[in-house]
C-alpha positions as CSV (number, residue, x, y, z in Angstrom):
1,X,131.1,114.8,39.4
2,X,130.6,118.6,40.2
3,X,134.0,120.0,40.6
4,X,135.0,116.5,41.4
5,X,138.6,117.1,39.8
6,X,139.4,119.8,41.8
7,X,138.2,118.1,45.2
8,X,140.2,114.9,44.4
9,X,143.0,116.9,44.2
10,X,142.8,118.4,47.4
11,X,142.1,114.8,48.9
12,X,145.5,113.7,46.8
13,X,147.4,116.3,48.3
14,X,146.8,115.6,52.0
15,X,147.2,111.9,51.2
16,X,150.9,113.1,49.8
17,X,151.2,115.3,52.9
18,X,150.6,112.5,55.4
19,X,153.0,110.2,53.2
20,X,155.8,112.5,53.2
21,X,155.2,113.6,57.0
22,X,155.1,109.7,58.2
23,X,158.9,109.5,58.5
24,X,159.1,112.4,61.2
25,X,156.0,111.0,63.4
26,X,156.5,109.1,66.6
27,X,153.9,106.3,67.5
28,X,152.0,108.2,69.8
29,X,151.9,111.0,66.9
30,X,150.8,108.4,64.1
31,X,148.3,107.4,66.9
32,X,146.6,110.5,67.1
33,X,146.6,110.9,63.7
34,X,144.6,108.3,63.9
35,X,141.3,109.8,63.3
36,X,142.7,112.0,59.8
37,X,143.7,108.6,58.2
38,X,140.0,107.4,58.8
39,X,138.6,110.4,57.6
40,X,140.3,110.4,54.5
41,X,139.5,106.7,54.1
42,X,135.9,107.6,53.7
43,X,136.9,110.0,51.4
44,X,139.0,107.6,49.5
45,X,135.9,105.5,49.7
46,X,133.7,108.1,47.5
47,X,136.2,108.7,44.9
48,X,136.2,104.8,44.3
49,X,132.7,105.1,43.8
50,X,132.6,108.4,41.9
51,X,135.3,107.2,39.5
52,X,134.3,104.5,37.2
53,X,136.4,101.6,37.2
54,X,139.0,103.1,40.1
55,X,141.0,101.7,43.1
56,X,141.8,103.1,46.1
57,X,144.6,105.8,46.1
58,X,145.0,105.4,49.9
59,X,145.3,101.9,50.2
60,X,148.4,102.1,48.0
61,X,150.7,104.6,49.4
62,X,153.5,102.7,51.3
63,X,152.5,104.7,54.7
64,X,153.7,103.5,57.9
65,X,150.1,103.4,58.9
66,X,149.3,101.0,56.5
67,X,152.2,98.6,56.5
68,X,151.6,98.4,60.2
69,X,148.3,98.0,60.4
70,X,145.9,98.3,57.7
71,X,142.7,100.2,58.5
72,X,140.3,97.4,57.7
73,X,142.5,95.1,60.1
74,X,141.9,97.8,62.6
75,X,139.3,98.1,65.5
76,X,137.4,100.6,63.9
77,X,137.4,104.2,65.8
78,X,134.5,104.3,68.5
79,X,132.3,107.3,67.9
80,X,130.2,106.6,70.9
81,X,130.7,108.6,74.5
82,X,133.0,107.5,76.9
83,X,130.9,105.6,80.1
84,X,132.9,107.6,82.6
85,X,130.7,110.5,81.2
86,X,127.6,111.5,83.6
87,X,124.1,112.0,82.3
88,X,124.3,115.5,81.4
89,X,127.5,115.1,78.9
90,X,126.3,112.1,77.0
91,X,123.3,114.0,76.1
92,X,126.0,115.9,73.9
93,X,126.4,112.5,71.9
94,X,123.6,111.8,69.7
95,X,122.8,107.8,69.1
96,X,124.1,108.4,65.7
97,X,127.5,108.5,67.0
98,X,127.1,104.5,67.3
99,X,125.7,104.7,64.1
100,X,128.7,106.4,62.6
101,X,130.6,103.4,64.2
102,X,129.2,100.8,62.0
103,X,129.2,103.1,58.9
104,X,133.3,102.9,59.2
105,X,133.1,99.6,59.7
106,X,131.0,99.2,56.6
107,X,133.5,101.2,54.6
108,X,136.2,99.3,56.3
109,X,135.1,95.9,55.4
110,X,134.6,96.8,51.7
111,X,137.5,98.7,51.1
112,X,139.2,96.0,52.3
113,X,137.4,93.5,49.6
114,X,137.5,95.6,47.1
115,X,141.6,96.0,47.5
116,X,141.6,92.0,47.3
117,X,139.1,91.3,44.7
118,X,138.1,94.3,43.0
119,X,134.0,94.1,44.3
120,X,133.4,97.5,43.6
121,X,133.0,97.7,40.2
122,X,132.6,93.8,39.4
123,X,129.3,93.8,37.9
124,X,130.9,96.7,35.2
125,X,133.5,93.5,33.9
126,X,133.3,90.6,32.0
127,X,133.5,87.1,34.3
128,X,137.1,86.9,33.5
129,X,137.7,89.8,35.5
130,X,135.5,89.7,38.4
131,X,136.3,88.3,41.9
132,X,136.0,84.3,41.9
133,X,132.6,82.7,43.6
134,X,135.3,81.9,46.4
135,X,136.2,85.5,46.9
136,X,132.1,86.6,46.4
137,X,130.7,84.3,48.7
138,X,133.7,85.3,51.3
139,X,132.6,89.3,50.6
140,X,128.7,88.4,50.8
141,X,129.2,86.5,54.6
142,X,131.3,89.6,55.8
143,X,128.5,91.8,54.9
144,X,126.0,89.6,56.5
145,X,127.8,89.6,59.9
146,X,128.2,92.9,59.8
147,X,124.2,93.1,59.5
148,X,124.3,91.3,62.5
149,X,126.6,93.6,64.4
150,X,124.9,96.9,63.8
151,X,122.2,96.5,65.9
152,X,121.8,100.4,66.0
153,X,121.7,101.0,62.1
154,X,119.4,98.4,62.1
155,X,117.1,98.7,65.1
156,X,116.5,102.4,63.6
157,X,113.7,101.9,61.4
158,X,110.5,101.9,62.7
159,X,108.8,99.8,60.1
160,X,108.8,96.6,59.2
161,X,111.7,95.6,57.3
162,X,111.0,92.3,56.0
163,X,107.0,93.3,55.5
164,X,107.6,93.5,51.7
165,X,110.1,91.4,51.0
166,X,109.2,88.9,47.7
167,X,110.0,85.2,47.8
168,X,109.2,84.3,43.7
169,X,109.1,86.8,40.9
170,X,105.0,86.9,40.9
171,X,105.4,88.5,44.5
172,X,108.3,91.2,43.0
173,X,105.6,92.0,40.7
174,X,103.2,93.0,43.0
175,X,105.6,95.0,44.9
176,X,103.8,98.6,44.7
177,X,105.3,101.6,43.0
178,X,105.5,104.1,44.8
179,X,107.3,102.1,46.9
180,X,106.0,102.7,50.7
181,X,108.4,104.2,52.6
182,X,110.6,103.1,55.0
183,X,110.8,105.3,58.3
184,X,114.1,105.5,60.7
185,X,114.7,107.5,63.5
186,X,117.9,108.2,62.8
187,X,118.4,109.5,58.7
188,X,122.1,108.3,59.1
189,X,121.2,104.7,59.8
190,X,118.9,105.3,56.8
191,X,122.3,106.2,54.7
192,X,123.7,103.3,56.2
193,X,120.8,100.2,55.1
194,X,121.4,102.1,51.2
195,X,124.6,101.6,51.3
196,X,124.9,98.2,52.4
197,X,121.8,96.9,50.3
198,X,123.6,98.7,47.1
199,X,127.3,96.9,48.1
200,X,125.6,94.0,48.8
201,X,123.3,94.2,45.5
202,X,126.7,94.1,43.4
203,X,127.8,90.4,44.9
204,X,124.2,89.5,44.2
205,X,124.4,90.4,40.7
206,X,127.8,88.7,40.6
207,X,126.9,85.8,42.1
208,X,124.0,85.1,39.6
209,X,126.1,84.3,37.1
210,X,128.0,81.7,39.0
211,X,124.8,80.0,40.4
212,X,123.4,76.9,38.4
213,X,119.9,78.8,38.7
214,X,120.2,81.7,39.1
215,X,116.7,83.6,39.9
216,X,116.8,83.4,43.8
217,X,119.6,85.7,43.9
218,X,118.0,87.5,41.4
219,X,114.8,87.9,43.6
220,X,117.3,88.4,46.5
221,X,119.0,91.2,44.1
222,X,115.4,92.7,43.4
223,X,114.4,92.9,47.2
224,X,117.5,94.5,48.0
225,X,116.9,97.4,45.3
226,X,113.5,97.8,46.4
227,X,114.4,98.5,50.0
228,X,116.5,101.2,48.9
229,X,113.8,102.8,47.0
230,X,111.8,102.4,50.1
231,X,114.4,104.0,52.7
232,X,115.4,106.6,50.1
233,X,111.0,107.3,49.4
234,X,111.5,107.6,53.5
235,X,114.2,109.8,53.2
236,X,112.9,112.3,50.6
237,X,109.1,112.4,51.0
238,X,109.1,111.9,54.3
239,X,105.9,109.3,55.5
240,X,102.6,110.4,55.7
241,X,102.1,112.5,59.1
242,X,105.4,112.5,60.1
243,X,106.6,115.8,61.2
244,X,109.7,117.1,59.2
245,X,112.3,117.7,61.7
246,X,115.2,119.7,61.6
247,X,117.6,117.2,60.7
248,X,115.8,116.0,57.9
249,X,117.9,114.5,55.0
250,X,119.0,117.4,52.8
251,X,121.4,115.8,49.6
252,X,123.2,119.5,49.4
253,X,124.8,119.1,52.6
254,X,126.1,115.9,51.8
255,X,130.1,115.2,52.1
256,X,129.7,111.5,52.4
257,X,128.7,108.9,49.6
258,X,125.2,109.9,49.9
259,X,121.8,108.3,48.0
260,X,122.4,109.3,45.0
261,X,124.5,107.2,43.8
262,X,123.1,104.1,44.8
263,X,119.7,104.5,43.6
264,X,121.6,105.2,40.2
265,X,124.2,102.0,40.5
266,X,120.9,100.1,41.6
267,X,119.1,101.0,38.4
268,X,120.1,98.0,36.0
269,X,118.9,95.6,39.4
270,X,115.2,97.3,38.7
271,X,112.7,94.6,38.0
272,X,111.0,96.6,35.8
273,X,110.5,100.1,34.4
274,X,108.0,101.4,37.1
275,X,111.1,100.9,39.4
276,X,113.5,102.5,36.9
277,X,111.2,105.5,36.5
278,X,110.8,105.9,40.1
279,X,114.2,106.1,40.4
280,X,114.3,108.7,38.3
281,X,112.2,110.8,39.4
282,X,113.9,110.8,42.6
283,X,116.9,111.3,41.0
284,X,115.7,114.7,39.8
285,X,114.3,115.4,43.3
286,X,117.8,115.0,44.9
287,X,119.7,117.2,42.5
288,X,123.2,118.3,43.9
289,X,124.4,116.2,46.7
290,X,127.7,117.2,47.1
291,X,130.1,116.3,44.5
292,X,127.7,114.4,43.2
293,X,125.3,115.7,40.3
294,X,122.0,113.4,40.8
295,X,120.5,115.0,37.8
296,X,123.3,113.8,35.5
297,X,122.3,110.0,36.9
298,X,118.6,110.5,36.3
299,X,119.6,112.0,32.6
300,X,121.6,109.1,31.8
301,X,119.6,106.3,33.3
302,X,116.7,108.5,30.7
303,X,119.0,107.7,27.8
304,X,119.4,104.3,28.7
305,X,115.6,103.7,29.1
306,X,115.5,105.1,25.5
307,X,118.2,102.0,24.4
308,X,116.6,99.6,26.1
309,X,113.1,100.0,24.7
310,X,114.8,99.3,21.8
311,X,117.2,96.7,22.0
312,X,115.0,94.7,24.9
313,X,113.3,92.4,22.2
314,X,116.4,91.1,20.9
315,X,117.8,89.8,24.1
316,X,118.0,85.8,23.9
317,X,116.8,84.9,27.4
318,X,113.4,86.0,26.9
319,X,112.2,83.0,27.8
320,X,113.4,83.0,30.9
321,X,110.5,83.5,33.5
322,X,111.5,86.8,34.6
323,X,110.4,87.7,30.5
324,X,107.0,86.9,32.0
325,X,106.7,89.7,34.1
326,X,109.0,92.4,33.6
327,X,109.8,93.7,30.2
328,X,113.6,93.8,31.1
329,X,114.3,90.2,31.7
330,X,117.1,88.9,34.0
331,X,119.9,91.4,35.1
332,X,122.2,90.5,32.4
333,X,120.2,91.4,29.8
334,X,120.5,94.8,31.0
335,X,122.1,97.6,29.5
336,X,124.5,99.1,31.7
337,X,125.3,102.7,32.3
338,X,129.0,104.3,32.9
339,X,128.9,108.0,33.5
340,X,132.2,109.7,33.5
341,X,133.0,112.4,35.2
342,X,131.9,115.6,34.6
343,X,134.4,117.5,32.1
344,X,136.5,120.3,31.9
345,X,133.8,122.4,29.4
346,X,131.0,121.4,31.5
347,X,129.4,118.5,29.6
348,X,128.3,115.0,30.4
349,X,129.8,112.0,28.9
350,X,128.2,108.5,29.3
351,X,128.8,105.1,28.2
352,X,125.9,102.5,28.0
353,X,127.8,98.6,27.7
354,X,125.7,95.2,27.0
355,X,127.2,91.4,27.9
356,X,127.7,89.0,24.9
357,X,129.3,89.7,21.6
358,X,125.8,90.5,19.6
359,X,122.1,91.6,20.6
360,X,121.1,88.2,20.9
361,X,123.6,86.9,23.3
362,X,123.8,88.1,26.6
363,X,126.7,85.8,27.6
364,X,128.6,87.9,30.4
365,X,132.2,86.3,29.5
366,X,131.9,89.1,27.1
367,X,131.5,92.8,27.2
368,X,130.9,95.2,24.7
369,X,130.2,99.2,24.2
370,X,126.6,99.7,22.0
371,X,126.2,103.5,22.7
372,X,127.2,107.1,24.4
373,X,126.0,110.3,24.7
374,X,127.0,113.2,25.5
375,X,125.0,116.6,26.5
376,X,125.6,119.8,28.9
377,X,122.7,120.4,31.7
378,X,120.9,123.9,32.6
379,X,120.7,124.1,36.7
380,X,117.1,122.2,36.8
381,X,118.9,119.0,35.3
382,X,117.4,119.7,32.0
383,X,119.5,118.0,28.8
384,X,121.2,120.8,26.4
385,X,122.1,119.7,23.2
386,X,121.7,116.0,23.6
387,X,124.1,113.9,21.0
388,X,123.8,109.9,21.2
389,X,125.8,107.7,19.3
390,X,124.1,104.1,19.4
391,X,124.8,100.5,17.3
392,X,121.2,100.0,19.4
393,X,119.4,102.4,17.4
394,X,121.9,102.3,14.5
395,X,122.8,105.5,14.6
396,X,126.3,104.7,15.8
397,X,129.0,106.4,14.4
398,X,132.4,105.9,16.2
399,X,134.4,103.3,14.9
400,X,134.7,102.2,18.9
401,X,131.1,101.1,19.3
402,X,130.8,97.6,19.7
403,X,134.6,97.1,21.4
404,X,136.4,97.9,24.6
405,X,139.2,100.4,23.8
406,X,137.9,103.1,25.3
407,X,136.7,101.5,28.2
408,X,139.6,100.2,28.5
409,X,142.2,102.4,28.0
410,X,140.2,104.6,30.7
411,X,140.2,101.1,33.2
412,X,144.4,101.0,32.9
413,X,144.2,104.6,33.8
414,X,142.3,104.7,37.0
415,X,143.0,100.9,38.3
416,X,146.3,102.3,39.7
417,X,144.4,104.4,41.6
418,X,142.0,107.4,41.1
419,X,144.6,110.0,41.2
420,X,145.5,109.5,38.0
421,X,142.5,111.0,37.1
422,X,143.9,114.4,38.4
């Protein structure tokens, strides 16, 4: 988002470097190259989620790497020291290493499902367009197994996991805001439980739609949102008497896919506004981690707080029971935010899209644009010269609002790949 044009470029131009240089490697060369494909992976990785609506542009080159062996068919690279090390050495190798481990097999296992059936950016598409129930439920186990086989992400956090985890929508609302933090010893197993409750969060939302009731995976949605705002409470305020060590979490030094933009992404899974306005609060706190601006998340989840308290009381399923506690009603009543890149004169753009073709119909075979807004930012985050366009608030004046062409002329862009962004 900051810069992130120039930075994709670079990451395009060693992907077209290791394309072209493919041909002139032996094996043992493309072996020990090894370790470059995977980092650029995870880079691939966050420009699928910094890109709205993009593929991979890694998965799609014709390497030899990838026609031989895909990366997410791969054992994953092992980060962890070698056993033949004495004591001494393998002090040089944190526990984190393991940790790192299961992060790439993370990214591994949903790039892989996201090549197949497009589980990124589901919950942004109409039902027509999303990955079957089939191809959800197949993503969802995968992510559950590979709960069960991180043993060092997970056995990281000192708390209590499950200790405030909701079974029925009266025990979400008493979930406290401020959230209590979460505790880990290690802040990149921290990073690890955000990113796989925000992945996982998406096939929750998805799945909703396909179940005959659909509240438990709502809750389940809920309780995975909330333990992100727990880890990420953990992460930047630190719990009460824990000393602040020196690798505490600091979002500027981030190069990886970060915090930020899953407490945004999580946003619309909120049960209510306390959690929205929590979120972003700590939005504001995070500011600049790496090419990410969390400021320009916080200002557009603002804007969309501002739609919803006025288009909220037309939604039809108010009468669901979810109306009866939280003023935002089931997930796909939800407004739902598309921030675009940040632009070549230094503004903002952002698109806010609602399911069903009028206020009062929030079926999700449909999907429509009701506002955007556009502003620049000062350096504390603050909004410049704020201009929304809204069918919500009536104001709209773009003969666009209300269908999907340019939403969708951007999708047929970037679904070849996010380098045709650049």
């Amino acid at each position: 988002m900051e810069s992130s044009k120039a930075a994709l470029r670079h990451l395009y131009a060693a992907i077209q470097v290791l394309r072209r240089s493919e041909p002139q490697l032996s094996p043992t060369d493309l072996m020990n190259m090894v370790p470059i494909y995977d980092v650029i992976l995870r880079f691939d990785f966050l420009a699928m989620k910094l890109v709205p609506f993009a593929s991979s542009s890694f998965s799609r080159c014709p390497t030899l790497a990838y026609r031989e062996l895909p990366s997410w068919f791969r054992q994953p690279n092992d980060f962890s020291p070698s056993p033949h090390l004495d004591h001494q050495d393998r002090r040089l190798f944190p526990k984190s290493s393991t940790i790192t481990t299961e992060r790439h097999r993370l990214i591994q296992l949903v790039s892989g499902h996201n090549k197949l059936s497009r589980v990124v950016w589901g919950p942004w598409y109409s039902t027509s367009e999303r990955p079957s129930r089939d191809e959800l439920m197949s993503y969802y186990s995968d992510m559950l197994v590979w709960k069960a086989t991180s043993p060092e992400t997970f056995g990281s956090c000192v708390s209590d996991l499950d200790s405030q985890c909701a079974s029925t929508v009266e025990e979400v609302d008493l979930l406290p805001i401020p959230p209590k933090p979460l505790s880990f010893t290690s802040d990149e197993a921290a990073v690890n439980m955000v990113m796989y409750n925000g992945f996982l969060g998406c096939a929750l939302a998805m799945l909703s739609t396909t179940d005959p009731d659909p509240l438990a995976r709502e809750i389940e949605s809920f309780n995975s949102v909330y333990q992100n705002l727990r880890i990420c409470s953990g992460l930047l305020y630190k719990c009460e008497g824990q000393e602040t060590d020196e690798y505490a979490y600091k979002p500027c030094d981030c190069l990886d896919t970060g915090i930020s933009m899953f407490l945004y992404h999580g946003t619309p899974r909120c049960f209510s506004t306390d959690w929205q306005q929590w979120t972003m609060t700590a939005l504001h706190s995070i500011g600049r981690e790496g090419l990410l601006n969390a400021h320009a998340f916080a200002n557009t989840l603002e804007i969309m707080a501002q739609l919803e308290s006025v288009s909220s009381q037309n939604v039809l399923s108010k009468n669901s029971i979810l109306a009866t506690k939280s003023s935002l009603g089931r997930i796909c009543d939800r407004l739902v935010p598309v921030v675009m890149p940040k632009g070549e004169e230094g503004g903002y753009l952002a698109y806010f899209l609602r399911y069903g073709a009028t206020e009062e119909n929030s079926d999700e075979s449909l999907i429509r644009i009701v506002g955007l807004a556009n502003w620049r930012q000062d350096d504390e985050g603050g909004m410049l010269g704020l201009e929304i366009d809204s069918a919500v608030r009536g104001t709209a004046s773009l003969d666009e609002l209300g269908n999907m062409n340019i939403i969708e002329a951007w999708r047929e862009k970037v679904e070849a790949g996010w380098h045709r962004l650049v």
